[in-house]
N, C-alpha and C positions, 0 to 999 in steps of 0.2 A: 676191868670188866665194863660192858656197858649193854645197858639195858633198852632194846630197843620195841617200841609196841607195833605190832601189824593188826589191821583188818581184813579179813577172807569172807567174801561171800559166795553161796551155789544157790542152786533153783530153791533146795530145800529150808532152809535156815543159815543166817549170820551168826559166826562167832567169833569175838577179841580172844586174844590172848598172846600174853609176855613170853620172850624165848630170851634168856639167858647167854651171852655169848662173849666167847672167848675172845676179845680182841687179838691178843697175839696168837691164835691159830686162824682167826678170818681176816687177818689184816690184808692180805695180798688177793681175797674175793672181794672184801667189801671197799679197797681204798679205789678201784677204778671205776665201780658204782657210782659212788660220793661222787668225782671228779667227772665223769659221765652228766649227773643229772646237775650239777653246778653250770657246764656249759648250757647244758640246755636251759636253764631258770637265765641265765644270761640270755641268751637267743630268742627268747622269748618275749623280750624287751621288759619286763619287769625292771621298775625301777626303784631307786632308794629313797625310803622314807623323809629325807635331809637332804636337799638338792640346794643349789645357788642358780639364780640367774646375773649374769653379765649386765647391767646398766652402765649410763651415762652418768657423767658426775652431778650432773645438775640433781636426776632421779636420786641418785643416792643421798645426797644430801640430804632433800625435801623430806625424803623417810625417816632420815636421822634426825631431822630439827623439826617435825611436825608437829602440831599443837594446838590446845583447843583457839591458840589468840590468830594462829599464822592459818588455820582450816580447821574442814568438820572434823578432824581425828582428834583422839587425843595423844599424845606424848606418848614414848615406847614408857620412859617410868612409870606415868602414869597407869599406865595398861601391865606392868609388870606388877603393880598392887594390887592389881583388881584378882588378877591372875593366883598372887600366890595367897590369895583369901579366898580365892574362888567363888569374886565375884563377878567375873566378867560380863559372862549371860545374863548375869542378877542386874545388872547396871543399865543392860539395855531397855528393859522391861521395870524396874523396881529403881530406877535412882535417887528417888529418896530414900527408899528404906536402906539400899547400900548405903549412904550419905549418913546417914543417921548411924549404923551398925558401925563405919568407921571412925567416928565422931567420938561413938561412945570407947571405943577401942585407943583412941588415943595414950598414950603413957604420961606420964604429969610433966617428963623433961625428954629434952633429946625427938628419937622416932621423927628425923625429917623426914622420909622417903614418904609416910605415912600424912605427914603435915602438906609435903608440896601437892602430892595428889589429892586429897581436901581440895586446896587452892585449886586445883586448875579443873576439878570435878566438879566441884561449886560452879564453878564459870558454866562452863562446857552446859550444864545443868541451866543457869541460868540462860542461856542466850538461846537453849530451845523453848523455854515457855517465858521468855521475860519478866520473870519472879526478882522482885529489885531486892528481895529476901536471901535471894542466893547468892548476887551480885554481892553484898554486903559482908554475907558471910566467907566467900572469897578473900576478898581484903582483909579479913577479919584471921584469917591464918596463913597465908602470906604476911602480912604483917609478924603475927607470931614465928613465922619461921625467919624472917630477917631480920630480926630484934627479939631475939629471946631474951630471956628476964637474970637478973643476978649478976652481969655481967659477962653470961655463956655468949656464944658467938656458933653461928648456922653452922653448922657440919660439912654441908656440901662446898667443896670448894672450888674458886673463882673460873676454876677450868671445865667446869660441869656447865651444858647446857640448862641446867635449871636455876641455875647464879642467877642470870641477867633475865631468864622467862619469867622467875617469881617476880622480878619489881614490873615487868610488864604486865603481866596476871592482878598484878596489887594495883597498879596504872588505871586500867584497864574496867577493873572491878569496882573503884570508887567513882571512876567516871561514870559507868551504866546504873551505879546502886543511887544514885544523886542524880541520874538524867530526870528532867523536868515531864512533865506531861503529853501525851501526844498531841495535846493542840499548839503546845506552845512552839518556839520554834527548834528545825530541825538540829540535832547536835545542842542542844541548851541543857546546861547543869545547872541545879538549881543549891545554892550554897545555904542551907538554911538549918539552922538546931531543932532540934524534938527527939520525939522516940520512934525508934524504925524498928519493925518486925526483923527477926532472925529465925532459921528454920530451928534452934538449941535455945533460943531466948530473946531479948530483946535488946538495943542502943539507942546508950545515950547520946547523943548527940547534942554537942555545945558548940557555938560559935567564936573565935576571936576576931574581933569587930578591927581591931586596930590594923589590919589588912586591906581590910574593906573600902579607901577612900586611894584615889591618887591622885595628886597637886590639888590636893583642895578639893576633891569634887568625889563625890562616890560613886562605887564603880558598883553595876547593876549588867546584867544578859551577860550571864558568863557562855562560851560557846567553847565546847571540845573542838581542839584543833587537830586532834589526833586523823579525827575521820576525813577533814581535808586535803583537797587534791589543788597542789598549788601549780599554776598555767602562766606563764609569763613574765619569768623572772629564773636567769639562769642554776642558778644557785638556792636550795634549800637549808639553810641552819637550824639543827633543832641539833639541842642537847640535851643527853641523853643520863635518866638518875630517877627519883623518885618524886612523885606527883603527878595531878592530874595539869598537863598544858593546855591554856584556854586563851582566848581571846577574850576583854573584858570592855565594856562600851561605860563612857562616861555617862550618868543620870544628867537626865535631862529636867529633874523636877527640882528646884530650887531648895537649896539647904543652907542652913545656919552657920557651916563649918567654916571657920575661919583658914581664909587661903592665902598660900604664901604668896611670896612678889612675883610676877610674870607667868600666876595661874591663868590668865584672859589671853595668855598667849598659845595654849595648847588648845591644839585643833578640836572643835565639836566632835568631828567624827571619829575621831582616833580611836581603835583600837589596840589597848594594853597590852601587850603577852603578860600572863601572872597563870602562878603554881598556886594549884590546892591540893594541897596536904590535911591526909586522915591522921590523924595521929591518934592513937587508942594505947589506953592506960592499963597495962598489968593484963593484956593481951591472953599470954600464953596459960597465965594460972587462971584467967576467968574464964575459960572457955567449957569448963566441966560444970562451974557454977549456974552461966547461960544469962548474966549479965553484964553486957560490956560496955566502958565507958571511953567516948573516943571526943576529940576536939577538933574542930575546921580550921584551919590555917590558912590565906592566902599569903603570896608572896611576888610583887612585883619584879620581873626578870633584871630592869636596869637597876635595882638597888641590893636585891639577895640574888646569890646565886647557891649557897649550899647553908643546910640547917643541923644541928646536932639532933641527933638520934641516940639516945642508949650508950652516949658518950662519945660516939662514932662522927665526923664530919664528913656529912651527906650532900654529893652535888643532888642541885632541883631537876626535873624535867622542864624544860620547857621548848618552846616553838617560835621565835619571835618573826622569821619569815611569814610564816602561813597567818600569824596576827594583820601584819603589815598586808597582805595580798586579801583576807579578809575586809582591810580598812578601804583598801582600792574598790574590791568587786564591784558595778555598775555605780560606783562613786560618780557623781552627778559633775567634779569638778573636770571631766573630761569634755565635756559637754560646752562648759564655762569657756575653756581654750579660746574658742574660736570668734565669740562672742563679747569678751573680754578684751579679743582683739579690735575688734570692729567700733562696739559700741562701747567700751568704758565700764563694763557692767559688774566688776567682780565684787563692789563692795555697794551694788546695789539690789543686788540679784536674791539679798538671803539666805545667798551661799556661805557667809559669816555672820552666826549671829551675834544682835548687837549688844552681848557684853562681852563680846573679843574683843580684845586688840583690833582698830581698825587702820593700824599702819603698815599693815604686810606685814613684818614680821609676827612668825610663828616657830613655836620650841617642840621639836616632839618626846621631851620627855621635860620633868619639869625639872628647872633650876637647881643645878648642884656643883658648888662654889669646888673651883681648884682647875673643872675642866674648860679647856678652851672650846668657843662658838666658831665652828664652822659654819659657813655661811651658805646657803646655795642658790645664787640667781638665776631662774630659768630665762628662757630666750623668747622670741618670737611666737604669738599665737600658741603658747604652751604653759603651762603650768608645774606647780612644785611636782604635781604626782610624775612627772616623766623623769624626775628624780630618784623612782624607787629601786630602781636595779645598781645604781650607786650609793643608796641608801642601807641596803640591805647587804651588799659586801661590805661597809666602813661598821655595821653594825657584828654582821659576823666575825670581824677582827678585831678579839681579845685585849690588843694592843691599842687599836685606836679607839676603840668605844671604852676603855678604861680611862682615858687621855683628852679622849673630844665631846663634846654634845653637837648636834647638830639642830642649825637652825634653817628655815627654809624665809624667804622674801617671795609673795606674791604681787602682782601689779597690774595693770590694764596695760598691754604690750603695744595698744595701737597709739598711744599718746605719743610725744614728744619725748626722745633719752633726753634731754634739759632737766625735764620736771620728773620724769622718773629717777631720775640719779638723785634727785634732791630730796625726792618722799624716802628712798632707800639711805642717804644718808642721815637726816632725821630719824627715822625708824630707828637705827642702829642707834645713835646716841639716845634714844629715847628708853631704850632697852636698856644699856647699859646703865644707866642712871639707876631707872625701877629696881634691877636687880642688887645694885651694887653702891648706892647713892654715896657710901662714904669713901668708896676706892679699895676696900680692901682685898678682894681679891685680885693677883697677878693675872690669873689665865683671862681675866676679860680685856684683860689689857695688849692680848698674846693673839688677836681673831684674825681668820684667812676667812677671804673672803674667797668664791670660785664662781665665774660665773659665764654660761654657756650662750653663743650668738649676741643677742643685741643684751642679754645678760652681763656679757663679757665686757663690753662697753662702759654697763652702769657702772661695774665693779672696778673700773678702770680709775672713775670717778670720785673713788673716795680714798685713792692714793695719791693721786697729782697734784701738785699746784698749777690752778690756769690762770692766774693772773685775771688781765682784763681779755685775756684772749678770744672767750666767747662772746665776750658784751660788745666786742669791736668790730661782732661779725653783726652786731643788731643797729647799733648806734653809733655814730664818730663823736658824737658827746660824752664824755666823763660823767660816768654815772653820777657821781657826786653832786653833779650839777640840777641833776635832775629834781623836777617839782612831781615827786608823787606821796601818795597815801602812805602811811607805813604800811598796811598791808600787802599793797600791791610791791612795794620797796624791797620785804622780805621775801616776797615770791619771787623776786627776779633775783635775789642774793642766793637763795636755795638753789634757782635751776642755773644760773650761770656763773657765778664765780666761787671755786671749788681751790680747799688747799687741802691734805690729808689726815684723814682722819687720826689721832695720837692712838687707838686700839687699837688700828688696822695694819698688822706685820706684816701680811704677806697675802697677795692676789694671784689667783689663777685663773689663767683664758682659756675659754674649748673653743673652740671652731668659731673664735672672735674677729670679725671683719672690723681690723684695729688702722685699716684705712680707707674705711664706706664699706 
């Protein structure tokens, strides 16, 4: 039977009412009806509530992986929480009180889907009104969900776009909850203990100082490298885990800290890569309490590269390109080039202050015994920096920067190669020595030396023996004969008679004019 309702109206009065009917005695009146007004609701262009559009794969993607780190959206997950709480509308107009109504809805274990959108609603929250409260609290459950407590392990797994979005969410979140002031400078995180607002309670916030220094000198203006756009250099390395990746500048105000051998050898202006790591204590179960207690971490890139977590070993984030491209930007020693050629001026200019090293050589990382010193001499009216695009692949490869350190020789390129081969051999034994005074380690004994144009030259110079060959291009007298000062004696022993150096293994020439 099926019961069907009609409407009738006349001039005089409307009136409903139900009729009763037989399917199988109306079936052969009423199935050509149904099929009748079916075409027509077709023809009509009515369409269905549940349609697709056709896109390109790039479009499709951006929908599928969209977020509050990569745009203004939030995440389909995130949006599927809001949804089956109903609170989506609520979110656009009220997000903290949604924020807070989730918070408190949490469950004491487990409920990722509920944790990760926290995390990324936190954010998303934070970066409309730059509440460093909400940034904080971000991290603060990302964290909890990629290190839950007792030994549980995240739910979500490694195949889930929200794997790899929470530690960027958590990246992301301690960098902006720690960014410094607006006057200070752009991109500067400021690494510092106390207690910091949370929108559920407050953090503690403690330092580990032991981070804090490298070769001897503390490290001071940390700057997010994240937000950098690096120009000039083919190749970006940044690898990819947990922390905040910064650039870190040597203090320039004098400390007590006792430095090791060949700390006067790394550059004034260097810029460090180093990780800072939130790490927060008992995370998941303080979060209902509304007091969390979290520790600052830094971690220099050439010495750590991954930290335990929750028993877990954790590669770092870091960036060591965009540090090095950072240490370049309107670096003043491009300037030096030209001038250094002309006039002699590199170690007059300022450009090294004086409690460097003022023998040319320079280490850009400090001294650490087993690895062999590559050397790099630059050429003509030029300088170490036009080193960096060499620098920055020997540094991206895992293999050689496990193996090499590299060291850089500067010079005054308009001088005499006689007297430049002699300050750059000097220099090297001078180093050697500092570092190494009683011989014990092999790999300094193991150095290549590489050096490009009139570079190639110098470095020619500390592998040869020349006999009297250059002195008989000055004098047909036997030096030995000669009446001078010992000073002047040892300068002519430096720039003209050369036999090879016992560290120096092995020489490389780039575009060496090795006959004028």
């Amino acid at each position: 039977m099926m019961i069907l309702t009609f409407t009738e109206s006349n001039n005089a009065k409307s009136k409903d009412y139900e009729q009763v009917v037989d399917c199988s005695v109306k079936q052969q009146y009423f199935m050509p009806i149904i099929a009748s007004a079916s075409i027509a609701l077709m023809l009509s262009g009515c369409t269905t509530p549940v349609s697709i559009n056709h896109v390109d794969i790039q479009t499709a993607y951006g929908i599928q992986t969209a977020s509050a780190i990569s745009s203004d959206q939030l995440s389909n997950a995130s949006g599927i929480v809001l949804k089956q709480h109903g609170l989506q509308d609520k979110f656009k107009t009220e997000p903290v009180a949604v924020l807070a109504e989730l918070h408190k809805g949490l469950r004491p274990v487990g409920d990722d889907d509920q944790l990760f959108a926290l995390a990324e609603l936190s954010l998303f929250h934070a970066q409309q009104t730059n509440d460093r409260a909400y940034y904080l609290a971000s991290a603060v459950y990302a964290w909890s969900l990629l290190y839950p407590e007792n030994g549980a392990r995240m739910q979500i797994p490694p195949t889930d776009p929200r794997f790899r979005l929470t530690y960027d969410i958590y990246n992301q979140a301690v960098a902006q909850g720690l960014a410094a002031p607006d006057d200070a400078e752009e991109n500067e995180v400021r690494l510092k203990a106390g207690t910091y607002k949370l929108p559920f309670g407050t953090l503690q916030l403690s330092l580990d100082e032991t981070g804090m220094s490298w070769g001897g000198y503390p490290l001071d203006r940390f700057i997010s490298t994240t937000a950098l756009e690096v120009e000039g250099l083919r190749n970006r390395y940044h690898n990819s885990g947990i922390g905040v990746p910064l650039a870190a500048s040597l203090a320039k105000t004098q400390s007590s800290m006792k430095k090791p051998a060949g700390s006067n050898r790394l550059p004034a202006m260097i810029k460090v890569p180093v990780t800072a790591l939130l790490r927060f204590e008992n995370a998941r179960s303080s979060l209902s309490k509304g007091k969390i207690k979290g520790r600052l971490e830094v971690y220099a890139a050439d010495k750590t590269s991954t930290v335990t977590i929750d028993g877990q070993k954790q590669p770092l984030e870091s960036d060591p390109t965009a540090a090095l491209a950072y240490q370049l930007n309107d670096s003043p020693i491009y300037a030096m080039e030209i001038a250094a050629f002309f006039n002699g001026s590199v170690f007059t200019s300022g450009l090294i202050p004086k409690d460097r090293a003022q023998d040319g050589i320079f280490t850009l990382q400090p001294y650490q015994a087993g690895k062999i010193p590559l050397v790099l001499v630059h050429g003509t009216a030029s300088s170490p920096a036009r080193w960096a695009e060499l620098i920055n692949e020997l540094n991206g490869d895992p293999k050689i920067s496990k193996h090499y350190q590299i060291w850089l020789f500067i010079y005054d390129s308009g001088r005499g190669i006689g007297y430049s081969a002699g300050r750059l051999r000097t220099a090297l034994t001078n180093t050697v020595h500092e570092l190494d005074p009683d011989g014990k380690d092999p790999a300094l004994q193991e150095m290549v030396v590489a050096g490009h144009s009139q570079g190639g030259l110098l470095t020619k110079l500390t592998a040869i023996n020349s006999g009297t060959k250059f002195w008989n291009l000055i004098s047909d007298k036997p030096f030995e004969e000669m009446k001078l000062t010992p000073e002047i004696s040892e300068f002519i022993k430096q720039s003209a008679f050369y036999t090879p150096l016992p560290f120096v293994k092995r020489v490389i020439f780039i575009s060496t004019p090795q006959h004028g």
